[in-house]
Structure formats: structure tokens, C-alpha cells
C-alpha positions in Angstrom: -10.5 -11.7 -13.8 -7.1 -10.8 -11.7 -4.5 -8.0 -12.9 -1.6 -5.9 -12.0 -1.8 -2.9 -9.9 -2.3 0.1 -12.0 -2.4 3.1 -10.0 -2.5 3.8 -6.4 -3.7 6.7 -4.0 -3.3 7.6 -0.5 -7.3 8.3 1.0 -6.0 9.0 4.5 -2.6 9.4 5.3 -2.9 7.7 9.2 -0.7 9.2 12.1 1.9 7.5 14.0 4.5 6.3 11.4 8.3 7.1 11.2 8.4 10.9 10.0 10.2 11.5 6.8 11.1 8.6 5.4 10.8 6.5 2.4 10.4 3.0 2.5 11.2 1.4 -0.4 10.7 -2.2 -1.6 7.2 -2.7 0.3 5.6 -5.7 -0.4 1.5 -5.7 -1.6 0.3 -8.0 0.0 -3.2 -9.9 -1.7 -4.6 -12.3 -3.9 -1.7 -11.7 -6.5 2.0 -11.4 -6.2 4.8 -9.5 -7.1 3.4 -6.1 -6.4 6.4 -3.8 -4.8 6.0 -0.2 -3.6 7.3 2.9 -1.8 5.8 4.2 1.2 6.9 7.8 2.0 5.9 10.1 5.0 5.9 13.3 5.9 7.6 15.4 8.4 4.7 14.6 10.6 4.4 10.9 10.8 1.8 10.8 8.0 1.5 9.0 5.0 2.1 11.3 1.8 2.6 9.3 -1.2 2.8 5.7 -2.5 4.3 4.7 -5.6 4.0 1.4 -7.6 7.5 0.5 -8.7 6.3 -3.1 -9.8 2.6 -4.0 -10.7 3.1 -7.7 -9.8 0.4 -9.7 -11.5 -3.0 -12.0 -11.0 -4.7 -9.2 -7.8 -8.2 -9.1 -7.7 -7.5 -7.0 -4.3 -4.3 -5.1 -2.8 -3.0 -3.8 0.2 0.2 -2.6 2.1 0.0 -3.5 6.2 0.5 -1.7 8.6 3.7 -3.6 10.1 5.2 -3.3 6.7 5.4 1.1 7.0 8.1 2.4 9.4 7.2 3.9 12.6 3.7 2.3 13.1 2.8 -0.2 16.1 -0.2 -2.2 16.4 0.4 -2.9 20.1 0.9 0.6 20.4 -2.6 1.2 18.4 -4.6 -1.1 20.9 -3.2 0.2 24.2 -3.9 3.7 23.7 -4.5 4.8 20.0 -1.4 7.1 19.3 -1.8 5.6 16.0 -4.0 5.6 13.2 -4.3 3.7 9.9 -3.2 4.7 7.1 -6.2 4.3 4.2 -4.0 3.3 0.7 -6.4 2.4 -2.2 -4.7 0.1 -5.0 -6.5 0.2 -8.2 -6.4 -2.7 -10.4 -6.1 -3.4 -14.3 -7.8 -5.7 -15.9 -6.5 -7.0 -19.1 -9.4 -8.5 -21.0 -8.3 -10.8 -23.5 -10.4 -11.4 -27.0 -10.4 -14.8 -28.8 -11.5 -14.6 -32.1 -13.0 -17.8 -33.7 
């Protein structure tokens, strides 16, 4: 069963991204569509909070990549590791649906 993305939780916040900013209107990515969220960082260059502004529909899994979050560059990553990945856990709702006969 697929749903839309119900809450959402920053595990590690990464290093390496754009500090203080909020990017808004970030695409999660997955099996579903239509998910939209905000990245936000910290002074630092870190990921602080995410927030779901639309929970798209039909995800069985979820994610927001890296290229999508100001600041952060893969190249950059594999050449020398100045940055580190961000860990953003989407949780999912399932709606189960009842057919009575």
C-alpha cells in the first residue's frame, strides 16, 4: 500500500550546505509524487529542520537529494569530503481502506 508523507525528521543534519537559509519548494523525490518541502539550515551549514508543506500521494519510500539543498556539492564530497549527508527520514501514512460486503 502507498501513501502521503506524514511527518518528517531530520536524523543527522550533514555539513557542507549553504548556511542559514530556507529552501523552499523542495521536491521529494520517490515512488510517489507531489511531495513538496522546506529545507532550512543553520548558521553553520547544517541541516536543522524539514517541513512537509504538501504530502503528495502513492510513496511507499521518500527522500530529498542532496543536489536539491543549497550549498551542498557532490563533486566536492568525492574529492575531499568537506561535505557530509544530510540523514532526512520521511515517514509515511498509510490509509487503509475497508470494503464492507
Amino acid at each position: 500500500a502507498a501513501g502521503s508523507i506524514d511527518h518528517v525528521r531530520v536524523v543527522a543534519g550533514g555539513t557542507g550546505y549553504t548556511a542559514s537559509t530556507s529552501n523552499t519548494t523542495k521536491t521529494i523525490r520517490g515512488d510517489g509524487t507531489g511531495g513538496v518541502c522546506t529545507v532550512t539550515t543553520n548558521g553553520s551549514g547544517v541541516v536543522s529542520a524539514v517541513t512537509v508543506t504538501t504530502a503528495g500521494t502513492g510513496y511507499t519510500y521518500a527522500y530529498v537529494a542532496n543536489d536539491d539543498i543549497a550549498g551542498f556539492d557532490n563533486a566536492d564530497q568525492r574529492a575531499d569530503g568537506t561535505n557530509n549527508s544530510a540523514n532526512i527520514e520521511f515517514i509515511i501514512e498509510y490509509i487503509m481502506e475497508y470494503i464492507m460486503v
